[in-house]
C-alpha positions as CSV (number, residue, x, y, z in Angstrom):
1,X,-6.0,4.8,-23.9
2,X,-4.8,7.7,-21.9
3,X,-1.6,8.2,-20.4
4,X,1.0,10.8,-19.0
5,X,2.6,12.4,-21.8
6,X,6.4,12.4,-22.3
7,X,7.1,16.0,-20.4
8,X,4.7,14.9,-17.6
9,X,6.7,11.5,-17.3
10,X,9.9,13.3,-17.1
11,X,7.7,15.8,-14.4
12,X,6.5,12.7,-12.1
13,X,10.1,11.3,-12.6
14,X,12.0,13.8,-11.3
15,X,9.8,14.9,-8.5
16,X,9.4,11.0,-7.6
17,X,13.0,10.1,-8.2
18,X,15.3,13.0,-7.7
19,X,18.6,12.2,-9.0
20,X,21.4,10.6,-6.8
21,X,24.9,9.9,-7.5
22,X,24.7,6.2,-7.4
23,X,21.6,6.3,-10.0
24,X,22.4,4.5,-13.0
25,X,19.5,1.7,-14.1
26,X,15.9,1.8,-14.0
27,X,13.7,-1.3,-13.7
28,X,9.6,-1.2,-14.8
29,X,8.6,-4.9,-13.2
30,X,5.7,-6.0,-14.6
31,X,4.1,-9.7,-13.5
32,X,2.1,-12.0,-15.9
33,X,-1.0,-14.2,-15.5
34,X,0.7,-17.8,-15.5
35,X,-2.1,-19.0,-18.1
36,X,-4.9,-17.3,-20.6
37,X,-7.2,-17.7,-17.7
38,X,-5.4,-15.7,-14.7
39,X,-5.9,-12.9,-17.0
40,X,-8.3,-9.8,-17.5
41,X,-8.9,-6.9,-19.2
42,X,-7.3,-4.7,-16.3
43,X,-4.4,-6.9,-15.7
44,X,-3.5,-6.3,-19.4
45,X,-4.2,-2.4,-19.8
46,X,-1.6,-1.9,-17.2
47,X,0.7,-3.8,-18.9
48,X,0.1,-1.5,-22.1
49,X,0.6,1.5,-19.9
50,X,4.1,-0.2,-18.3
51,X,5.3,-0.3,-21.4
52,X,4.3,3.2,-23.0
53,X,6.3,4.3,-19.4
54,X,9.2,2.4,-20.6
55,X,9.0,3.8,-24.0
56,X,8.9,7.7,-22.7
57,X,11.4,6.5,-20.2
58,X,13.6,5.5,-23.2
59,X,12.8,8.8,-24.9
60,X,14.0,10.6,-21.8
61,X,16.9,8.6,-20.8
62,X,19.9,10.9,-21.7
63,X,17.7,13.8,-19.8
64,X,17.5,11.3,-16.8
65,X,21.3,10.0,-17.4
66,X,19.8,6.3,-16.7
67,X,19.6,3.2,-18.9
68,X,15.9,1.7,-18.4
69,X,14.9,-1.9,-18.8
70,X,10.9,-3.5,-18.7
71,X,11.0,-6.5,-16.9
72,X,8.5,-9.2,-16.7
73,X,7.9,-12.0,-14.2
74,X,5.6,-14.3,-13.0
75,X,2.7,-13.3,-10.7
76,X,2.8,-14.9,-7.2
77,X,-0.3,-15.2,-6.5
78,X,-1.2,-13.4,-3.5
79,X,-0.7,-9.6,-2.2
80,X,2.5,-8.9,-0.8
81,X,4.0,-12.7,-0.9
82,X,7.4,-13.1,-1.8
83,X,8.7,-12.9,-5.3
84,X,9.9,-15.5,-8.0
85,X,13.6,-16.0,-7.7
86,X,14.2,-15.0,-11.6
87,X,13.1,-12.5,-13.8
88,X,13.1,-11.8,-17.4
89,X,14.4,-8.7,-19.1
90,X,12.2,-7.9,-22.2
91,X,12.0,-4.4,-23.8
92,X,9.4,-5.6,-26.1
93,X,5.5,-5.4,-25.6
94,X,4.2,-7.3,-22.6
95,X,3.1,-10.7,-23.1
96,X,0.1,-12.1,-22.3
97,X,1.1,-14.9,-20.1
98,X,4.4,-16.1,-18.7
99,X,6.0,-18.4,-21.3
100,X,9.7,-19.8,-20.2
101,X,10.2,-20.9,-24.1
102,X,9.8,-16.9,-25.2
103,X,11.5,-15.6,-22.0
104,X,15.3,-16.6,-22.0
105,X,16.7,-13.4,-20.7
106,X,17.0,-13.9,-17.2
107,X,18.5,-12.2,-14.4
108,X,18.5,-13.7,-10.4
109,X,16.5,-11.7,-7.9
110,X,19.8,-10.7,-6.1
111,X,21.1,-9.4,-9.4
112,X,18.2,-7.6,-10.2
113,X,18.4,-5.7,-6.7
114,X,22.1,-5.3,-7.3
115,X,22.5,-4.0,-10.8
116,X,19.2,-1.2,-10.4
117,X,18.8,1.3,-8.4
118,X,15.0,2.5,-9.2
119,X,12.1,0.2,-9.5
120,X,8.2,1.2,-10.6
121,X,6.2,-1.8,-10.2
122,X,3.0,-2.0,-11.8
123,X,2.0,-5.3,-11.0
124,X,-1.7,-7.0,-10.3
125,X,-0.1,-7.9,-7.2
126,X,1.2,-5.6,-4.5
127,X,5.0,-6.3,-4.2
128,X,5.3,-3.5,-1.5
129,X,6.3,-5.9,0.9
130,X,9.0,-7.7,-0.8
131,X,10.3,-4.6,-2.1
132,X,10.7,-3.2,1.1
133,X,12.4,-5.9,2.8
134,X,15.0,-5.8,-0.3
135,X,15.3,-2.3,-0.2
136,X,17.1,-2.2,3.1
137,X,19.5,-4.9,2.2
138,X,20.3,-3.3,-1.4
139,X,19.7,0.1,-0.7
140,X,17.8,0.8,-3.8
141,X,14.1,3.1,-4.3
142,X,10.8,1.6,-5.6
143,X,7.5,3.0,-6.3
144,X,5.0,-0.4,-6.1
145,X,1.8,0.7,-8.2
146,X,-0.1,-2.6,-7.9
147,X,-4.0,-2.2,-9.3
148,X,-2.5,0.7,-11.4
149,X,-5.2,1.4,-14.2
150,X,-5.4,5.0,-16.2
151,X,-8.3,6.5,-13.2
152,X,-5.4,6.9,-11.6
153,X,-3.5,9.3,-13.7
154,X,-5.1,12.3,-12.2
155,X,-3.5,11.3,-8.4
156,X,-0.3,11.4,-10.1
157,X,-0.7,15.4,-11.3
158,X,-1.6,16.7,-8.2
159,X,0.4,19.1,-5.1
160,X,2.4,16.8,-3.8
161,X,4.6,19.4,-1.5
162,X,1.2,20.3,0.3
163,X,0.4,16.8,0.1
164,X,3.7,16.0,2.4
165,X,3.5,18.8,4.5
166,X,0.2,17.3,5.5
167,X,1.5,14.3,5.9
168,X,4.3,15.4,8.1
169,X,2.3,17.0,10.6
170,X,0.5,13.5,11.0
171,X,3.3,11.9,11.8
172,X,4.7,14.5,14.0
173,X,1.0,13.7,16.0
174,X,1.1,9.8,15.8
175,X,4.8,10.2,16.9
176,X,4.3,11.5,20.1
177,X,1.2,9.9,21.2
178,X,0.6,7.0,23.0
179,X,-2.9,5.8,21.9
180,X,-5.4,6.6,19.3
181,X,-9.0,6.1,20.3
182,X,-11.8,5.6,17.7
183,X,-15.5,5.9,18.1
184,X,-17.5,4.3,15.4
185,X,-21.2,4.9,14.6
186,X,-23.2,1.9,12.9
187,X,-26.7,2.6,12.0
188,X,-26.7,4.6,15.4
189,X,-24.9,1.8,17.3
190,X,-21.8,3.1,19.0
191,X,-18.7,1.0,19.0
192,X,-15.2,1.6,20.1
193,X,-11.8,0.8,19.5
194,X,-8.3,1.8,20.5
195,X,-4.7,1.0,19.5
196,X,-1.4,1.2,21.6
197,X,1.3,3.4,19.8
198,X,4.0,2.8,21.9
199,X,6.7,0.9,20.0
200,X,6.5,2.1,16.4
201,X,7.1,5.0,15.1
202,X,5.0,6.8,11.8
203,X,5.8,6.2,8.0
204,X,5.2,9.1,5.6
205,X,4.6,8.1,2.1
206,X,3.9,11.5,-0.2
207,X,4.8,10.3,-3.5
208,X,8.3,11.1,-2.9
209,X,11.0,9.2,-2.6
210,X,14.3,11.2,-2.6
211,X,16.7,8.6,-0.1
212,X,17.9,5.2,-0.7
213,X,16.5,2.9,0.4
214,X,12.8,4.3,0.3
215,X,9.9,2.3,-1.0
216,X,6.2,3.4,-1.5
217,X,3.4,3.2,-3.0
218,X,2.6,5.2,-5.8
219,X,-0.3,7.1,-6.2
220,X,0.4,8.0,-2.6
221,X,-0.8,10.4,0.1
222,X,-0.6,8.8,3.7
223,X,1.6,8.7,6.6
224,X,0.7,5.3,8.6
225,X,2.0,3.1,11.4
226,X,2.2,-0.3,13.2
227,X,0.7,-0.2,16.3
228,X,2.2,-1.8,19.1
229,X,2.0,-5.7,18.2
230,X,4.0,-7.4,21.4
231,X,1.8,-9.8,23.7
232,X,1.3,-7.3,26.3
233,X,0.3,-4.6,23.3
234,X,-3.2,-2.6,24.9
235,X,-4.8,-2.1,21.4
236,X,-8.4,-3.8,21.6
237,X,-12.0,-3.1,21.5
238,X,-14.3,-3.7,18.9
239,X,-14.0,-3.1,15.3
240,X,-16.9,-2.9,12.6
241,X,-16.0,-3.3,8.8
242,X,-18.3,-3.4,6.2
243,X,-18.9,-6.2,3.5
244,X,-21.3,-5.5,0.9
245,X,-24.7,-4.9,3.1
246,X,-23.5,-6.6,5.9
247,X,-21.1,-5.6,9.0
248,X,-19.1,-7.5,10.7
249,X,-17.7,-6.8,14.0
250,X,-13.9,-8.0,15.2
251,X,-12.7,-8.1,18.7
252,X,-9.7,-7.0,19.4
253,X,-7.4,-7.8,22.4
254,X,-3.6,-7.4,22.4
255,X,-3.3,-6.0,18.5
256,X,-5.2,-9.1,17.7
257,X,-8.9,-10.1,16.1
258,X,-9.7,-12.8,18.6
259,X,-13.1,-13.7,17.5
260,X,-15.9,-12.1,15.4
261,X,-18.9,-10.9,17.2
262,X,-21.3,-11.0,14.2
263,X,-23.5,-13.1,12.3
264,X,-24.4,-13.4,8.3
265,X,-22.2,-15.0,5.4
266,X,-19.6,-12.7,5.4
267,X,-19.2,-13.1,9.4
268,X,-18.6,-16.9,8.9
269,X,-15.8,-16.5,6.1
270,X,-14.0,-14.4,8.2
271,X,-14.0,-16.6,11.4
272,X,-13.4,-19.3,9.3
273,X,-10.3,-17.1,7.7
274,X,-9.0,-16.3,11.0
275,X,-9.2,-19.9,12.2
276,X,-7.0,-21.0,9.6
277,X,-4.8,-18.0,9.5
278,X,-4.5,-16.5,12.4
279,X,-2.1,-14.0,11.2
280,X,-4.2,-13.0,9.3
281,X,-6.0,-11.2,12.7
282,X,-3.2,-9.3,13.4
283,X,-3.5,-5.8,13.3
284,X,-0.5,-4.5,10.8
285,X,-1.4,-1.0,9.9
286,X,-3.4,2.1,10.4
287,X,-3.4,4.2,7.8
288,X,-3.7,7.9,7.4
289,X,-4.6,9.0,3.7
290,X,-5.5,12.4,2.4
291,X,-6.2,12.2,-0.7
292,X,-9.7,12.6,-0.3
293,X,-9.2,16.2,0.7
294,X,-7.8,17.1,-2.8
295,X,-10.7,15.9,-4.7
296,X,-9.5,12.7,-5.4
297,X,-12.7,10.4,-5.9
298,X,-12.2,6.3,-5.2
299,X,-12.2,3.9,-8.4
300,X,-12.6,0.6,-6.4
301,X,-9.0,-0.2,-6.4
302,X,-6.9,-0.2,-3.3
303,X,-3.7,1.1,-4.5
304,X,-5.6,4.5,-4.8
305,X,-8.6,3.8,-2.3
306,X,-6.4,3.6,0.3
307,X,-5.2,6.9,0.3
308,X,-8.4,8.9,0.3
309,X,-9.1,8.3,4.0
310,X,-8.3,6.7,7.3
311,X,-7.8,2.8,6.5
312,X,-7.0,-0.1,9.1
313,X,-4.8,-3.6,7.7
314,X,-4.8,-6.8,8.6
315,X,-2.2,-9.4,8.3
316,X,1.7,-8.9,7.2
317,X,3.5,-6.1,8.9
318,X,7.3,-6.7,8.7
319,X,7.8,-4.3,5.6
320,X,6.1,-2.0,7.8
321,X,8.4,-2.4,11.1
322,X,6.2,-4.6,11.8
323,X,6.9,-8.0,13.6
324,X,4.5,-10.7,11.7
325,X,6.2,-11.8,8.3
326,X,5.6,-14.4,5.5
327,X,6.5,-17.5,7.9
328,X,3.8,-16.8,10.2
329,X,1.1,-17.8,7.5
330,X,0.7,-21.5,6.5
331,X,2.3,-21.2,2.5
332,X,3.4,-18.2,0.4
333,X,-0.2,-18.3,-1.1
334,X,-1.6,-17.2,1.9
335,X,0.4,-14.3,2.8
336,X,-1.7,-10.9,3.1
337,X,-1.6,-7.3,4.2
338,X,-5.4,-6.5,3.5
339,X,-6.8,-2.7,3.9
340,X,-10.1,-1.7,4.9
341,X,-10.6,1.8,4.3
342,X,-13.3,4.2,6.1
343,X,-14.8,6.3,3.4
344,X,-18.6,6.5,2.5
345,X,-18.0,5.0,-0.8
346,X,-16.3,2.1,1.0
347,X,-18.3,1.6,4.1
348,X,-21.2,3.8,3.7
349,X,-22.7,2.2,6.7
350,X,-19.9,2.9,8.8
351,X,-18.9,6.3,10.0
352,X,-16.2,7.9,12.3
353,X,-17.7,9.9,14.4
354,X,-14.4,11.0,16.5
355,X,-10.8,9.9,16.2
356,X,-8.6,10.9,19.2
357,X,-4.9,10.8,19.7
358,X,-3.7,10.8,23.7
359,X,-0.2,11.8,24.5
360,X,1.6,11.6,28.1
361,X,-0.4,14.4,29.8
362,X,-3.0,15.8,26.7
363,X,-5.1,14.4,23.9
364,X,-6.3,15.5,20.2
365,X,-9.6,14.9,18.1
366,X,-7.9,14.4,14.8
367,X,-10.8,13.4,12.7
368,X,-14.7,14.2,13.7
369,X,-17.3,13.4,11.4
370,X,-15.2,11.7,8.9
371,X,-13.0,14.8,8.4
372,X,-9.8,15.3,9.7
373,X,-9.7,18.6,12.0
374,X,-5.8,19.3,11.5
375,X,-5.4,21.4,8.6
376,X,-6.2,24.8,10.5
377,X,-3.3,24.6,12.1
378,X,-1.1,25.0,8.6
């Protein structure tokens, strides 16, 4: 199995986590399959490389001036749903399912959040969410790698000051406008969309997280934002997303999906999705990744995915800024913040023919054929 090597750990470390005065513990988090059959061959290899992390980490503690601890819970379930209200600390290779008899080590949630100051998370599911929301009650910094597998180690060796100097000038642009209007191309059908950017401002999350309080992913390379979710919000139009061979088309009217315009199998689960969630339909994130431009290639998981190229989400938003939360679904389970991301290994079918940003008295084409038209201007 490959894996970062102990001076590239201490590398990604430092330039992820530079060191602040209050830094004293470091948490890995890992979840586990509740039984043998939760589990898979993915799910386990990242537990293997969670705990080779915490090994170097231990190696490299006295460099770091932290204590490190692997910590294992159970999985919840569901993407960014909120998480168990115990935890177990372990320092021993992961198990293979949660097992309360073995585990006796526990700590509370509010412990946990109070006692560390730096999380990584590699977990099967994304606890971005949670993390977030604790973060700005404990003041503490995460990097959430859910979907983590060892395709992913290149994204981690790469520029990440040019990376966030990219980044930055798309916020600076998302910032100041008003709308973004999108122009899709289907198999030569034309459809459009546009989002209201009024309320909310832009999130940049390059990989580094160098304040309190900040929580990202990890791989990252994307600055995104909540578009303007109130009942009055203008975002609509019509939205085309592809699943497997078949596209199906959302309409949008005040930030939400209010009914799908197409037909076929997939068509039907997702009106039937939206009929029982409905907040599911809203319209949580547009995302901005770049990765793509640095010759990052897509390995079919969205952790990574997500960041090669423009991406739209449905569902949660709170951890975002957002205003739709875990009690706007009908249990835990059913909590999601789902990303669709526009790349041709993604949505072949679907293309971006021009993305266009309008401010108070001037508008930008930021993307055109699928490629962003900014960088010139570096």
């Amino acid at each position: 199995m490959m894996n970062l090597n102990k001076e590239e750990m201490l590398n990604l470390f430092q330039a992820v986590f530079p060191k602040l005065e209050q830094d004293k513990r470091i948490a890995l988090l890992v979840d586990l399959p509740s039984c043998t059959e939760e589990d898979n061959e993915p799910w386990a290899l990242r537990r293997k490389i969670a705990y080779q992390w915490y090994e170097q980490l231990e190696q490299i503690k006295e460099q770091l001036q932290l204590e490190v601890d692997f910590i294992l819970y159970e999985n919840v379930k569901s993407n960014n749903a909120d998480l168990p209200k115990r935890m177990y600390i372990w320092n021993q290779d992961p198990l293979s399912t949660f097992d309360l008899e073995t585990l006796t080590r526990s700590i509370s949630l509010d412990d946990l959040f109070t006692q560390y100051q730096i999380f990584m998370v590699l977990s099967d599911f994304s606890a971005t969410a949670p993390m977030k929301i604790a973060a700005n009650k404990y003041n503490f910094r995460a990097a959430t790698m859910s979907g983590f597998s060892e395709k992913m180690l290149g994204a981690l060796r790469i520029d990440y000051e040019l990376i966030n100097k990219r980044l930055q000038i798309l916020k600076d642009k998302l910032d100041a406008a008003k709308k973004i209007c999108i122009d899709f191309c289907v198999q030569q059908k034309k459809f459009h969309v546009e989002f209201d950017l009024t309320i909310t401002k832009s999130h940049v999350s390059g990989g580094r997280f160098p304040n309190a309080g900040m929580v990202g992913n990890l791989p990252s390379g994307e600055t995104y934002i909540v578009p303007n979710e109130a009942p009055e919000s203008l975002s609509e139009g019509v939205l085309p997303v592809q699943f497997s061979d078949e596209i199906v088309l959302y309409e949008i009217k005040n930030n939400k999906i209010v009914n799908v315009l197409s037909d076929g199998s997939f068509s039907q689960k997702e009106r039937q999705h939206l009929k029982e969630e409905p907040a599911y339909g809203n319209i949580a994130e547009l995302g901005f990744g770049i990765l793509g431009d640095f010759g990052i290639a897509p390995i079919g998981e969205v952790l990574l995915d997500e960041k090669l190229g423009f991406h739209i989400a449905f569902g949660r938003s709170d951890h975002f800024g957002g205003l739709v939360g875990p009690q706007h679904f009908s249990s835990p389970e059913k909590v999601v913040h789902i990303d669709y991301v526009y790349i041709k290994e993604t949505q072949p079918l679907v293309a971006i023919n021009k993305m266009e940003l309008f401010f108070a008295d001037s508008s930008q084409i930021i993307m055109h054929n699928n490629k962003y038209s900014l960088w010139e201007e570096q």
